[in-house]
N, C-alpha and C positions, 0 to 999 in steps of 0.2 A: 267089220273089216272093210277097208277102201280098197276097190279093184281098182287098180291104175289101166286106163285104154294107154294098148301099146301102140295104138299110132300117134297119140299125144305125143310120148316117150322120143318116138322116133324123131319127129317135127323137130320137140325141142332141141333134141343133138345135134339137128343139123343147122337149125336156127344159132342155136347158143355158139357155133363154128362161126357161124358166119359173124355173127358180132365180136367174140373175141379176136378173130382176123381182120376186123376192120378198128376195133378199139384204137389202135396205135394210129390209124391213118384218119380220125378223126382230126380235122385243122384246127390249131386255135382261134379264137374268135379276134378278128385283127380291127384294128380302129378305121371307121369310113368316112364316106363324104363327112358328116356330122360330128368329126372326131370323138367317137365314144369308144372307151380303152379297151385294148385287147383283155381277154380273160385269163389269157395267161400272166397277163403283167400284174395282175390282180392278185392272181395266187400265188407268185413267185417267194412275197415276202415269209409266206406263210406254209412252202411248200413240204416242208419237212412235217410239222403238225397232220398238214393232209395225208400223209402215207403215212403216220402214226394212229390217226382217222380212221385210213380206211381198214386198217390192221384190226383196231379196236373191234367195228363195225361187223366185218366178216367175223370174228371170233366171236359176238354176242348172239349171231346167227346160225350157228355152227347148230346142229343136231343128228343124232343117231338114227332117225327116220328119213328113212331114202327119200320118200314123197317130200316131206320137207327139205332135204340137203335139195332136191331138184329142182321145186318151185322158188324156191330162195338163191340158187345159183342163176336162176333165169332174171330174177330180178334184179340182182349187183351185176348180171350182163347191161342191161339195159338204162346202167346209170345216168341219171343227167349232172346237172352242171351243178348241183351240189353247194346253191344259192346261201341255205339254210344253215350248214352246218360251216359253211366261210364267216357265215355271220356271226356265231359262235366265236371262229377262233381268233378273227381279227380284233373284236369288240373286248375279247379275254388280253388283250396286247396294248391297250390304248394304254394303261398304266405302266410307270418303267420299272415296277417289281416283274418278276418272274410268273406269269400265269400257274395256278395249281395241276394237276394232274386232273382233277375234275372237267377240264374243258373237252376230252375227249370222249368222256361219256356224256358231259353233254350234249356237244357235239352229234353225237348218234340217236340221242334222244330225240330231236327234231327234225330227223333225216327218218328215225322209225316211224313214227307220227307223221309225217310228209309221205311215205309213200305207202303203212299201211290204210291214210286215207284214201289214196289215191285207188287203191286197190278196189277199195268199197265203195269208190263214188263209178268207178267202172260197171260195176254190176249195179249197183242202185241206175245207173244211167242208160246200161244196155249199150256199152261203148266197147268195141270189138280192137279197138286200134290204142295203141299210149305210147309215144313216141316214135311213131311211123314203126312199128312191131306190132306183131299180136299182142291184145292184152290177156292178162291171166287167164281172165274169164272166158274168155277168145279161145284155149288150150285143155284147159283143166275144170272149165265149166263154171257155176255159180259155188256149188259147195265149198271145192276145195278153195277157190279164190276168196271167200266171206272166211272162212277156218284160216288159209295164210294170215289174210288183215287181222286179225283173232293173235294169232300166232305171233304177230310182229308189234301188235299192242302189247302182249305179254312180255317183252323183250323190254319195253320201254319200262316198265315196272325193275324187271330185272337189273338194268343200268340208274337207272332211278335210287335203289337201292346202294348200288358200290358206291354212290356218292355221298350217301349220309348226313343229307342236308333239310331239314324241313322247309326251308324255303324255297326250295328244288320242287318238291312234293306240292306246295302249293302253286306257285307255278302251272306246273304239268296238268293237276287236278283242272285246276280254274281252266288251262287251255283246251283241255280236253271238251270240258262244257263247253263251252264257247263255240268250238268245231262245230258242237253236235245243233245246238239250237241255230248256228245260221244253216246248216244244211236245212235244219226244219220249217224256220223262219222265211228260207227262201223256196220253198212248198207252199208253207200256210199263201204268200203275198207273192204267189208269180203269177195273178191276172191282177193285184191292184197296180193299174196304172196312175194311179194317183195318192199313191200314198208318200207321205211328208219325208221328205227328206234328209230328216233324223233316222226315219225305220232304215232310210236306204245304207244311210254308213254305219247302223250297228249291223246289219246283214252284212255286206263286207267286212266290217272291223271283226263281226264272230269267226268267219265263213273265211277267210283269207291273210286277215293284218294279225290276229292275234298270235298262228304259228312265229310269225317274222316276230312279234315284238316277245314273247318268250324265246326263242332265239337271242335274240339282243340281252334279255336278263338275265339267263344263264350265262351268258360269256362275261357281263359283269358280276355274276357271283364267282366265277371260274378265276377273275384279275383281284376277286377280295375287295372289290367295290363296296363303300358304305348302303345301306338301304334307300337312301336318298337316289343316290346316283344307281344303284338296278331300277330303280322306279323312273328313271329318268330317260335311261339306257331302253327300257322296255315301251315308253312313249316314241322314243326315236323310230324302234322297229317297227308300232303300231303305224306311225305317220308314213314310211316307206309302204308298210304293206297297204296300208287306202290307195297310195302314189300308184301303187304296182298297179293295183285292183281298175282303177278308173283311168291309167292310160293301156291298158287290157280293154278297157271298155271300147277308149278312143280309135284304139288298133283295129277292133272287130268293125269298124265304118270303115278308113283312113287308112288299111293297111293295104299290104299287097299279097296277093291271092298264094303268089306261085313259092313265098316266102314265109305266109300264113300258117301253109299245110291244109288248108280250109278253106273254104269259100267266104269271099267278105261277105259280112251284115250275116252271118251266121248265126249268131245270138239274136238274132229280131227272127232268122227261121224259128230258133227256138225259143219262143217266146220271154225270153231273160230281157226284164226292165233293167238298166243300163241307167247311169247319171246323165248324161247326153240326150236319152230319151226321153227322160224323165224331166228334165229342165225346158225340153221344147214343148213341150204339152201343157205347160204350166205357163212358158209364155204365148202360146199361141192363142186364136179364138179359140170357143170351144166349139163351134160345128167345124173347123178344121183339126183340131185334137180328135175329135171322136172318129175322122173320116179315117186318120192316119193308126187309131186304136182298134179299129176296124182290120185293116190290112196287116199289123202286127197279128192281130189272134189269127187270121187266115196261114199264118204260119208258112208249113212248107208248101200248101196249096197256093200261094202267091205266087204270080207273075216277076218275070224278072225287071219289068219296068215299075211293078209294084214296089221293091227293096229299093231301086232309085229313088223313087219319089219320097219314102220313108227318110231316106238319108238326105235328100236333100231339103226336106221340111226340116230334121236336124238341125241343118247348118244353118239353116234361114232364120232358124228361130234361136237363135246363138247355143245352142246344145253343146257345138263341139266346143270353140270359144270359153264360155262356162265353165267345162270341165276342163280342161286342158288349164285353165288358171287355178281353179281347186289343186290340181294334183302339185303345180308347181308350187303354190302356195306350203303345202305339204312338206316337198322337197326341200323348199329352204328353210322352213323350221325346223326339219330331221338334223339339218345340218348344222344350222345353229348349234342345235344343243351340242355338236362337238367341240364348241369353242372352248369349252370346259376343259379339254385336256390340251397338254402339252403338243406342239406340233411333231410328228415322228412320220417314219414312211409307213405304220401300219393304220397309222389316220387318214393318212393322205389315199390309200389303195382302200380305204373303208369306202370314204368320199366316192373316190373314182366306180367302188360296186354299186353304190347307191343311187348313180348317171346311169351305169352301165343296165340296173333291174328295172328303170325307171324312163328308158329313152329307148326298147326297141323297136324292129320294125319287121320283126319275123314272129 
């Protein structure tokens, strides 16, 4: 029998208040200096789907145990911007037939998979905060937060299922894998600082791109896309998710602090090799690589003119340069492969997400 702590209980109600009262007064995301498209003009095409979504969503979640209705109400408070399951339904639209009813179990299927990993990379990371809120773990401790994640992988089976597609199954399976060996993959190799730069993009491509590019194939199984083109469609999503991953990278140098959430060069506190990092070490000497591999593993015991000097050997050593052409390289390939379909406005707001995941500064 699980004792629920009543002041958890408490926290959450008053927690899960304040977010539902602020839900509404969340801004939409509006285009800036840099013209990168609002998020609403994004979802607009697509808006009806998303509150059929999130209908779907909540109802595959639903259960008869309190503890569960209440850890799982905490979490659909807490929702983000829902990158994943847009990806889904726009990609399910490129074609001018009529998308299947499968896009919205799709749809939830990498929204389940996106946050019950999330859940489990909190506790595995000892991470108290997940979108400037407590995290589960943060509330309800390690058990009941590894049991949610548990809980919301079971769910994905569940929707996996109403679809009745073995290529679904495959899919999800393969992704699943993928997840797990770049979480372990980037364990086994987070002090080689010198390892090849093949290992680096299957650790991202497992660890990150491969949600987004299952994403992308489901929404072409969902539109009745031939095998050819989910295969194709699912390359797209891979090349955006590396895009995401290493201008993520670039952000953690290059970004701004008060917009970060975080403190820049974060990732060099914790010792996560970065393409950036990794390309200036390779072109630099090596008695200045090993000075600057020195002050990376010093970690959070580094000075703060130490983090400068790290980022500025970066830059020196064309790190940022390097990456920032890899990602965009990326980007215009993803987008290529859209030339294949017909021009409509759910291509065009496909495009404009794939700027929008792929160009920010927060």
């Amino acid at each position: 029998m699980v004792l629920i702590n009543q002041d958890s209980i408490a926290y959450y109600d008053w927690l899960s208040n304040i977010l539902a009262n602020n839900q509404s007064k969340i801004p939409a995301i509006s285009n800036d200096a840099h013209g990168r498209p609002r998020l609403a003009e994004i979802v607009a095409p697509v808006k009806d789907d998303i509150s059929a979504f999130e209908k779907q969503f909540k109802s595959l979640l639903k259960s008869d145990v309190f503890l569960v209705d209440k850890v799982v109400s905490y979490l659909i408070s807490q929702r983000g911007k829902r990158i994943r399951p847009l990806m889904v339904l726009l990609v399910s639209r490129l074609t001018p037939d009529a998308p299947s009813h499968k896009r919205l179990n799709a749809a939830a299927i990498v929204e389940l998979m996106h946050t019950a990993s999330l859940v489990h990379d909190d506790v595995v990371d000892g991470s108290y905060k997940r979108r400037g809120f407590p995290s589960l773990n943060a509330i309800w401790k390690n058990k009941i937060s590894v049991l949610t994640g548990d809980y919301l992988f079971s769910k994905v089976l569940t929707a996996m299922t109403n679809i009745h597609d073995f290529a679904v199954f495959d899919i999800i399976s393969s992704t699943a894998e993928r997840m797990s060996q770049g979480e372990l993959l980037q364990m086994e190799r987070s002090k080689d600082f010198w390892m090849d730069e093949k290992v680096y993009f299957k650790l991202i491509g497992d660890k990150t791109a491969s949600l987004i590019s299952a994403a992308c194939s489901l929404g072409a199984i969902a539109a009745g896309m031939p095998r050819s083109e989910v295969e194709m469609m699912g390359g797209f999503g891979e090349n955006i998710g590396l895009a995401f991953q290493i201008k993520d990278d670039l952000l953690d140098l290059m970004g701004i602090e008060s917009k970060l959430g975080k403190p820049v060069g974060n990732d060099i506190r914790e010792n996560k090799i970065t393409l950036p990092l990794l390309h200036a070490l390779k072109q630099a000497e090596k008695r200045d690589a090993k000075k600057i591999i020195r002050l990376v593993k010093s970690g959070e015991k580094a000075k703060k003119e130490d983090y400068k000097n790290i980022i500025n050997f970066i830059k020196e050593n064309d790190g940022v340069n390097y990456a920032s052409q890899k990602a965009d390289n990326l980007i215009s390939d993803s987008i290529e492969k859209l030339s294949h379909y017909e021009d409509s406005i759910y291509k065009d707001v496909l495009i404009k997400l794939v700027r929008f995941v792929t160009s920010r500064d927060y």
